[in-house]
Phi, psi and omega in degrees: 000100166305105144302355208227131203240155186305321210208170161279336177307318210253332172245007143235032183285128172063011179249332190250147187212157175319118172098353187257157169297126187252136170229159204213137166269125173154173163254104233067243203228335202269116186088358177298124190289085220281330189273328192281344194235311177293014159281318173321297176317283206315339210266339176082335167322150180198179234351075176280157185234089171273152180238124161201176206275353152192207204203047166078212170200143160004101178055031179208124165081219210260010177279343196272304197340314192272353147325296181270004140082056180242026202212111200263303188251154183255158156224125206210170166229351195215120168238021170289191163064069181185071196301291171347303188288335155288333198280344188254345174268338175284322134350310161117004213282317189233113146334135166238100202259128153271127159252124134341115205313292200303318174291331139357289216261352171297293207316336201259316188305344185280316189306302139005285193269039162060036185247128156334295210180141187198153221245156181189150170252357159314131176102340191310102183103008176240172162323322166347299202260028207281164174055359192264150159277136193258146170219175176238155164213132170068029144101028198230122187281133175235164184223136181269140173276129165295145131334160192244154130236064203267172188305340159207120154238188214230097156298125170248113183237150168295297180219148159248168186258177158331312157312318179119033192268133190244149152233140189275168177228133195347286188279323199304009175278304171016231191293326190340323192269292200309319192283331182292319194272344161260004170313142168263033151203114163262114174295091184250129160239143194222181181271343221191122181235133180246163147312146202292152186095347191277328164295160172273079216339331219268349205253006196260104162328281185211128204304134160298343164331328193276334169276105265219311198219139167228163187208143172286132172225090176305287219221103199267154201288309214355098193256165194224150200280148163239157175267144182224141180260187144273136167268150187213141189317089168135338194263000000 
């Protein structure tokens, strides 16, 4: 079975559609499958409900989506750096599911290992947990969570074999492997495609089963957020 598709156009051909659910990898800017989402952008599809741990920045990563008003809901843990992104939720403009960043990342890892739904006290006693079934286990109120499964995500990996077999390049590793494994069609885009057998099993991030399509982006922008202060007289 061949993976490896020609273009990001082209390896998101017949799988995305208007209304569906998503998931996109990365942190920041750091690991964001960047050709892939700007296909995303091209294909014109909309009011989609994407899940990722935030939604980029101003024209950049999952910032053009909202540019283009193709993103009707976020299921997000981080909404700074993103004026755009306030300004339409402040508006009424954009729907919001807030996760806490660590159940964020279960709910997709959950999704992944075929588990439903798992109990958590992150939230207890927060907006969070408003409408959730609540329990006590140990003398502790936990509140369930649902599992993410969505219908296609979207990926960043460094380099893969043929197979869809991944290696991560340090941080950029983040959310990438949970969003892959809970897609039910995963999209990887990487730098680098080797023949299959060229990893070292025991060195292999994550097995190609979890991957459906890859497509080469040799030389990605990855570009990185900086921090800027105000300068004020005297300091």
């Amino acid at each position: 079975m061949n993976k490896i598709y020609p273009s990001a156009a082209k390896a998101l051909e017949g799988i995305v559609k208007d209304g569906q659910l998503l998931a996109v990898g990365g942190f920041g800017l750091c690991g964001i499958p960047e050709a892939l989402i700007d296909a995303l952008r091209d294909s014109g599809v909309k009011d989609l409900v994407v899940i990722s741990n935030n939604a980029g920045v101003d024209g950049f990563g999952l910032g053009k989506l909202l540019e283009t008003r193709q993103i009707k809901k976020m299921i997000s843990s981080y909404v700074g750096e993103n004026k755009e992104f306030e300004r339409q939720y402040l508006a009424g403009e954009l729907q919001l599911e807030f996760t806490p960043q660590g159940t964020l990342a279960e709910k997709l890892r959950a999704g992944g290992a075929g588990i439903p739904a798992f109990y958590v006290r992150t939230g207890v006693g927060t907006l969070v947990a408003e409408g959730k079934e609540a329990r006590e286990f140990d003398g502790h109120t936990y509140i369930l969570e649902r599992a993410l499964v969505p219908e296609v995500s979207l990926v960043k990996a460094w380099k893969a074999d043929r197979s869809g077999n991944l290696l991560f390049r340090r941080t950029a590793r983040n959310f990438n492997p949970a969003v892959a494994m809970a897609g039910k069609i995963t999209v990887v885009e990487v730098e680098e495609i080797v023949e299959t057998g060229t990893f070292d099993p025991d060195a292999i991030h994550l097995p190609g089963i979890y991957v459906h399509r890859l497509v080469l982006n040799a030389n990605p922008e990855k570009r990185i957020e900086k921090r800027t202060i105000t300068e004020k007289a005297g300091v």
